[in-house]
C-alpha positions as CSV (number, residue, x, y, z in Angstrom):
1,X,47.7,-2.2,34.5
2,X,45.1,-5.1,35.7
3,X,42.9,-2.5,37.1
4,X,42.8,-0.2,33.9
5,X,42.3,-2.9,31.8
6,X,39.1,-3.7,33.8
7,X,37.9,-0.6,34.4
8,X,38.2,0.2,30.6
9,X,36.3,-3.3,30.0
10,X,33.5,-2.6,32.6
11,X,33.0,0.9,30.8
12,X,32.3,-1.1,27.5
13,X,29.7,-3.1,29.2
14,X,28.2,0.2,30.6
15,X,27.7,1.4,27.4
16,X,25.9,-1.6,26.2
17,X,23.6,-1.8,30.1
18,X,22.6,2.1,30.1
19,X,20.3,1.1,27.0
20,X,16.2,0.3,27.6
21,X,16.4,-3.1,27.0
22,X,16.9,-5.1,30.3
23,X,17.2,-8.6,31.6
24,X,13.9,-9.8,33.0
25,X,14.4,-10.3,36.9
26,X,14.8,-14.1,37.5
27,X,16.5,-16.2,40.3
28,X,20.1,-15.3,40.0
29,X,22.3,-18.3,39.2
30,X,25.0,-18.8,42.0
31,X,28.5,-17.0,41.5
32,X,31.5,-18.6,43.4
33,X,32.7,-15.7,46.2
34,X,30.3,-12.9,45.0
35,X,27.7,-11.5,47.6
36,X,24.9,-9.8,45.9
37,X,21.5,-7.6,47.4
38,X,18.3,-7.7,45.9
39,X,17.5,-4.1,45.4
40,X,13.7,-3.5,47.2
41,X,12.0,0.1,48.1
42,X,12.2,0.9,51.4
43,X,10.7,3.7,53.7
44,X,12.9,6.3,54.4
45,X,12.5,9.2,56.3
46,X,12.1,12.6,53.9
47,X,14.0,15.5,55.0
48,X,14.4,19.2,54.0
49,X,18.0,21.0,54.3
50,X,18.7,24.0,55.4
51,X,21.5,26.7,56.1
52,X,22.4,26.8,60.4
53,X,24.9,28.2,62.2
54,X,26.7,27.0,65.4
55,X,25.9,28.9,68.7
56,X,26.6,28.4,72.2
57,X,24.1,28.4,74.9
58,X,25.9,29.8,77.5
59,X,27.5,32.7,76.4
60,X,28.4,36.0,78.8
61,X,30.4,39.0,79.3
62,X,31.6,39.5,82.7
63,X,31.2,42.8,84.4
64,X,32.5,45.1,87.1
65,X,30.8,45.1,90.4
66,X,33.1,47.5,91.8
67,X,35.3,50.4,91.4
68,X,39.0,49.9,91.2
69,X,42.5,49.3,89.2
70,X,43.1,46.4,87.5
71,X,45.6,44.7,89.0
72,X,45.8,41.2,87.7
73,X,44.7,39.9,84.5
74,X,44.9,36.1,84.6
75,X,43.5,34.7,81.5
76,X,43.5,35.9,77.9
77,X,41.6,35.4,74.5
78,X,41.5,31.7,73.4
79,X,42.2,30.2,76.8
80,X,39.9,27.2,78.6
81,X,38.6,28.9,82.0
82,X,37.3,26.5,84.3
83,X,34.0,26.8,86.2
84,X,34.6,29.6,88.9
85,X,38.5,30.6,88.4
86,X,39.7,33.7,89.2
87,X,39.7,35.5,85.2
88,X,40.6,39.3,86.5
89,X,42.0,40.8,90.1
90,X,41.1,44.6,91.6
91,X,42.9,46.5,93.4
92,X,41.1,46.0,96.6
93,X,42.7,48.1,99.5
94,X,39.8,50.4,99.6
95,X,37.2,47.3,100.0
96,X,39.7,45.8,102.5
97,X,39.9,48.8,104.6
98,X,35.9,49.0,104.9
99,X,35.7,45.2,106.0
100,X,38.3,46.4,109.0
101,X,35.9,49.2,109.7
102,X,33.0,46.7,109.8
103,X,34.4,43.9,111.8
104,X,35.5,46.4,114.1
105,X,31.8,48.1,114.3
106,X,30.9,44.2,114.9
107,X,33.3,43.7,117.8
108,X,32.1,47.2,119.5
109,X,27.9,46.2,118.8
110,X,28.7,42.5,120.5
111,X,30.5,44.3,123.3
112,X,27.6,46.5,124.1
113,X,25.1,44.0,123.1
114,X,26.3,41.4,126.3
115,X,27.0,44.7,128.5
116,X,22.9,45.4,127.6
117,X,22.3,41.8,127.9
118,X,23.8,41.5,131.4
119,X,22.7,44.6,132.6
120,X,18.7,43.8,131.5
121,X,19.2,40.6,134.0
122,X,20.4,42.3,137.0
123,X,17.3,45.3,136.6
124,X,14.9,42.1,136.1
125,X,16.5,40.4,138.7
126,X,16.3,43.6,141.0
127,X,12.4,43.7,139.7
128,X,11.1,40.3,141.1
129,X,12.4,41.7,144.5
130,X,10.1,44.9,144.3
131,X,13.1,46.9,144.7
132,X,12.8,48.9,141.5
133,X,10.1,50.6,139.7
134,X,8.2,48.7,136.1
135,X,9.9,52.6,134.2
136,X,13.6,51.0,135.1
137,X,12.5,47.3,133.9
138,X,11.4,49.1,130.7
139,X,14.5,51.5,130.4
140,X,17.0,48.1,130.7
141,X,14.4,45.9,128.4
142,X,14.9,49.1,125.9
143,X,18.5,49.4,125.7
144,X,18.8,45.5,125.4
145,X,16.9,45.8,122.3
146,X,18.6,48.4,120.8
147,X,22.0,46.7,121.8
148,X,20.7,43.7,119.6
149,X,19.6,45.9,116.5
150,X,22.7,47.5,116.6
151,X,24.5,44.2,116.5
152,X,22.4,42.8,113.4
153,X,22.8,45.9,111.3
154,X,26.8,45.4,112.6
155,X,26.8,42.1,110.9
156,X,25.0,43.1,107.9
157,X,27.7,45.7,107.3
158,X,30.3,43.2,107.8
159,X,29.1,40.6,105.2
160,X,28.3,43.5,102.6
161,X,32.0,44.4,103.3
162,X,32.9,41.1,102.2
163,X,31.1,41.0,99.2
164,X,32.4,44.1,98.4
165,X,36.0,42.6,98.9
166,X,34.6,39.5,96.8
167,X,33.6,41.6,94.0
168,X,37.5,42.7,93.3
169,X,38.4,39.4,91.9
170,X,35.9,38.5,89.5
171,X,35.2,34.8,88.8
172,X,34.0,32.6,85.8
173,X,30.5,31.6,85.8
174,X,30.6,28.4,83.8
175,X,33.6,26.6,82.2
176,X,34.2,28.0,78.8
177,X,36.6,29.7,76.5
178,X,37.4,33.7,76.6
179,X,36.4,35.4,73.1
180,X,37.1,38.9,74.3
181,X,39.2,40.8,76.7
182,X,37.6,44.7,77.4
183,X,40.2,45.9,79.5
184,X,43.9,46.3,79.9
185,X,46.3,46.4,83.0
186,X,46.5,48.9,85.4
187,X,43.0,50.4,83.6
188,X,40.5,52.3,86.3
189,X,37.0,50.3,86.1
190,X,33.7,51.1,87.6
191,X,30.5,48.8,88.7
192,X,28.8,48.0,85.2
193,X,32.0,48.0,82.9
194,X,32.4,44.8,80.8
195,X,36.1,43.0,81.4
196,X,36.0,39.8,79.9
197,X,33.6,37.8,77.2
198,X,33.1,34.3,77.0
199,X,31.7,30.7,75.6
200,X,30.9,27.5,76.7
201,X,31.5,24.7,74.3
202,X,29.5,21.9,76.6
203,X,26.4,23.2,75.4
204,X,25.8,24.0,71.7
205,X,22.8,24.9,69.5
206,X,21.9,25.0,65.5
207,X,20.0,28.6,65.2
208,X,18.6,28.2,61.5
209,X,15.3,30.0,59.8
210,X,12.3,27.7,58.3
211,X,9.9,28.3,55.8
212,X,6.3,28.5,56.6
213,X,5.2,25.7,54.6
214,X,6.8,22.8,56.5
215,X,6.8,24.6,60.2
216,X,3.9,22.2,60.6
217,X,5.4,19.5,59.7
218,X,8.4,19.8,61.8
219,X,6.0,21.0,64.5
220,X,4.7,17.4,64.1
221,X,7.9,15.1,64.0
222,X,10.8,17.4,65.7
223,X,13.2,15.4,64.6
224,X,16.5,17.4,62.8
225,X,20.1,15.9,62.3
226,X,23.1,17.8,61.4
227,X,25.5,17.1,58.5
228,X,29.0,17.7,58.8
229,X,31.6,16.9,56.3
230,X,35.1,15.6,56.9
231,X,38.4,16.1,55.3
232,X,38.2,12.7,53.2
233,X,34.5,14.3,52.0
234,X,32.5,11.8,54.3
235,X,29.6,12.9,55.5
236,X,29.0,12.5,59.5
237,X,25.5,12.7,61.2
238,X,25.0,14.3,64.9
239,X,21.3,13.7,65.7
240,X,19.3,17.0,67.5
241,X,18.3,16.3,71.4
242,X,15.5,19.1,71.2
243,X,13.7,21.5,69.0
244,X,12.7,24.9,69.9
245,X,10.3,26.3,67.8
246,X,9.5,30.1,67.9
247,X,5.7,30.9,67.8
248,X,5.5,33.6,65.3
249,X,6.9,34.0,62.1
250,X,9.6,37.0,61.3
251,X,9.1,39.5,59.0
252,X,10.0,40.1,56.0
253,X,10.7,36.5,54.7
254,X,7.6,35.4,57.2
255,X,10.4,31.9,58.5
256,X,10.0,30.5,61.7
257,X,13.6,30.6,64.3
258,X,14.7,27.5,65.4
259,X,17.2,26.1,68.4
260,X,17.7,22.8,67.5
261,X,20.0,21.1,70.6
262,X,22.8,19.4,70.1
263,X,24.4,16.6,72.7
264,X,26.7,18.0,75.0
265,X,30.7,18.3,74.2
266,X,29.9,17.6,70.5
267,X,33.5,17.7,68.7
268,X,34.4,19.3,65.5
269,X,31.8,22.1,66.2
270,X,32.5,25.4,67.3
271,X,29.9,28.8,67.4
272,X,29.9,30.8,64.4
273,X,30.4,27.6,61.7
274,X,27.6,27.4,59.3
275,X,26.3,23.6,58.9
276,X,23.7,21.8,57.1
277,X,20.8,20.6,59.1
278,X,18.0,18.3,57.7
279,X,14.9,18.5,59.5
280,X,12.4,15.2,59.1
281,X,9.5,16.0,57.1
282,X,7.4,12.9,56.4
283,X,7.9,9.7,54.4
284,X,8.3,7.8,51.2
285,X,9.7,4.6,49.2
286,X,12.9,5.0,47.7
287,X,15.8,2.4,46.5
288,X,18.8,2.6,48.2
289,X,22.6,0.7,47.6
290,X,25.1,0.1,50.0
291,X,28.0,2.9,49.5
292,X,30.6,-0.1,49.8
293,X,28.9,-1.4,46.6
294,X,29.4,1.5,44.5
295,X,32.5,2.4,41.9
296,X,33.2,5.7,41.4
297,X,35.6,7.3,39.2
298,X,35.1,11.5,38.9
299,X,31.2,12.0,38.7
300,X,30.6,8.7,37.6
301,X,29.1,6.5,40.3
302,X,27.9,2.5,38.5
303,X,27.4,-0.9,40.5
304,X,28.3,-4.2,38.8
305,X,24.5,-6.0,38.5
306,X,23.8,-9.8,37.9
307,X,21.3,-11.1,35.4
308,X,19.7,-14.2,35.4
309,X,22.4,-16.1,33.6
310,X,24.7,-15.0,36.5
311,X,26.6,-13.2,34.1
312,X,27.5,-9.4,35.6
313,X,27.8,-6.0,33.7
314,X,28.3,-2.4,35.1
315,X,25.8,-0.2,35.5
316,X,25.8,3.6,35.3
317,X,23.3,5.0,38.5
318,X,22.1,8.5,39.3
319,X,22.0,8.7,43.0
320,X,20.0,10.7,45.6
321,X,20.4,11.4,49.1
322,X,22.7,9.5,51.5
323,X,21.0,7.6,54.4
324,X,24.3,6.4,56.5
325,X,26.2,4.1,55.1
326,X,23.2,3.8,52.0
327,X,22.6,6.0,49.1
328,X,19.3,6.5,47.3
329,X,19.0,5.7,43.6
330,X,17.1,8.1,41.3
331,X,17.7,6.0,37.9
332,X,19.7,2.8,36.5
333,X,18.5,0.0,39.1
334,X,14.8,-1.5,39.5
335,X,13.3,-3.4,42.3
336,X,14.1,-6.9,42.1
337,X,17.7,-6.5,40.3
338,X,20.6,-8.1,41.9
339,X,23.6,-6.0,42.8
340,X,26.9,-7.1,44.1
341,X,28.4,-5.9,47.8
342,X,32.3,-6.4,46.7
343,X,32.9,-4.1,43.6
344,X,36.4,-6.0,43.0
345,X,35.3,-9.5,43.3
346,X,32.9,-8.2,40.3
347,X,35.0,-6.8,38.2
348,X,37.1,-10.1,38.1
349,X,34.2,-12.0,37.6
350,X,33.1,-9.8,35.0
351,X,37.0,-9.9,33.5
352,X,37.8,-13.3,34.1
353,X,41.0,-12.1,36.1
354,X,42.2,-14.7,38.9
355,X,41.5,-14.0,42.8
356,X,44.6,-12.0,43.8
């Protein structure tokens, strides 16, 4: 009943304060328990809002290296992959069949590669000794070499047979989220299909569109924050790490594309949500309030101001921008006036009613 009573008294006093005629600005006299600001212009930064939406930098579709039958589908739509877990098993008892063949084409080449070996010391051996002709030094030197090619092109075969074998379980390239499953169970795949699509959320970006006539000026400051508002309507500020600014203009609207960088693991945003991003565009004076020192009831936003008498009446205020925890006032306050912090301790000032 208190509060309703003073509010309805504080809207009287409104009435009378929203006229021209003001107090002149004096020293204002002191008021038992009532902090108060001197309202001065200060330089604020100037910013232009715009329309973004939330992308991911690393984003991929997986694909088939090999032929095969899915045989194993270990994570689905929604779910957190870590960084290089298996997503998607192949059949892979044709690729482990060919690895037999080629480790078994490696143990036959290293066989005849020390039998070539061996033999090319004995001939050289014989050689020294003038027993045998330079044509049989030659024959023995040739087959070692061809032993030892043979062996190396054994080895090759066997490490593309394991590749081959690696390529039937198909691994995650980054940590992310899956966003798309291609492919079902027991489904035949060959090299190039796409099986699985995904996102990190680690890294995210702003892609948003800017008019021509302040790509210069964000050319010049690259400085950009990003609005987001919560469920109690707050507003919260994630400041840009980087600007990337395209070089030409697209057609038909002639704007500039930008990535503007946001800090890694930043919460609350996910790809795909539209967000408003401010980019800085120069500077200028403006009057700002602290938020805590505002009363707002519907649309109506006032402060309670001092005069010089230390008398305090509530004043109406059309408000800008917000500036953190400060709002910018467009009418109802000039430089010099005296505004107080705690709304409440005002309002009993202004009503007489006792500190509760």
């Amino acid at each position: 009943m208190m509060r309703g009573v003073a509010w309805l008294a504080g809207c009287v006093v409104l009435v009378a304060g929203c006229g021209d005629r003001r107090e002149p600005v004096s020293p204002t006299a002191a008021v038992p328990g009532l902090s108060v600001i001197v309202v001065a212009p200060e330089t604020v930064s100037l910013e232009r809002r715009l329309d973004g939406t939330i992308e991911a930098v690393n984003q991929a579709t997986v694909s088939a290296q090999t032929s095969g039958r899915v045989a194993e589908i270990l994570y689905d739509v929604n779910d957190f992959v870590p960084a290089g877990a298996v997503i998607i098993r192949l059949r892979s008892a044709e690729q482990r069949s060919g690895l037999e063949r080629a480790q078994a084409a490696l143990r036959e080449a290293a066989a005849q590669e020390a039998e070539a070996q061996a033999q090319y010391k004995r001939v050289a051996a014989i050689y020294e000794k003038r027993l045998i002709s330079r044509a049989d030094l030659d024959e023995a030197e040739a087959k070692r070499d061809s032993a030892v090619a043979r062996l190396a092109s054994a080895q090759a075969a066997v490490s593309a047979a394991r590749e081959g074998v690696s390529y039937t379980e198909i691994r995650a390239p980054y940590a992310g989220v899956v966003t798309r499953r291609h492919v079902e169970l027991g489904e035949s795949v060959s090299p190039g299909a796409p099986l699985m699509s995904g996102l990190s959320l680690q890294r995210l970006r702003v892609a948003v569109d800017i008019p021509q006539t302040i790509v210069d000026a964000v050319r010049e400051r690259r400085k950009a924050v990003v609005y987001l508002t919560d469920r109690g309507g707050g507003e919260r500020r994630i400041d840009a790490v980087g600007l990337t600014i395209f070089p030409v203009a697209a057609p038909p609207a002639n704007t500039f594309h930008v990535r503007v960088s946001l800090p890694e693991n930043a919460a609350a945003l996910y790809p795909g949500m539209f967000v408003k991003i401010g980019f800085e565009i120069g500077a200028a004076q403006r009057l700002l309030v602290p938020m805590s020192a505002l009363v707002e009831r519907g649309e109506l936003r006032a402060v309670y101001v001092l005069d010089s008498q230390g008398g305090t009446s509530l004043r109406q205020l059309r408000t800008g921008h917000r500036y953190g925890e400060r709002i910018e006032v467009l009418a109802g306050l000039r430089a010099g006036e005296k505004v107080a912090l705690d709304p409440v301790a005002a309002m009993r000032h202004l009503t007489g009613a006792p500190a509760t």
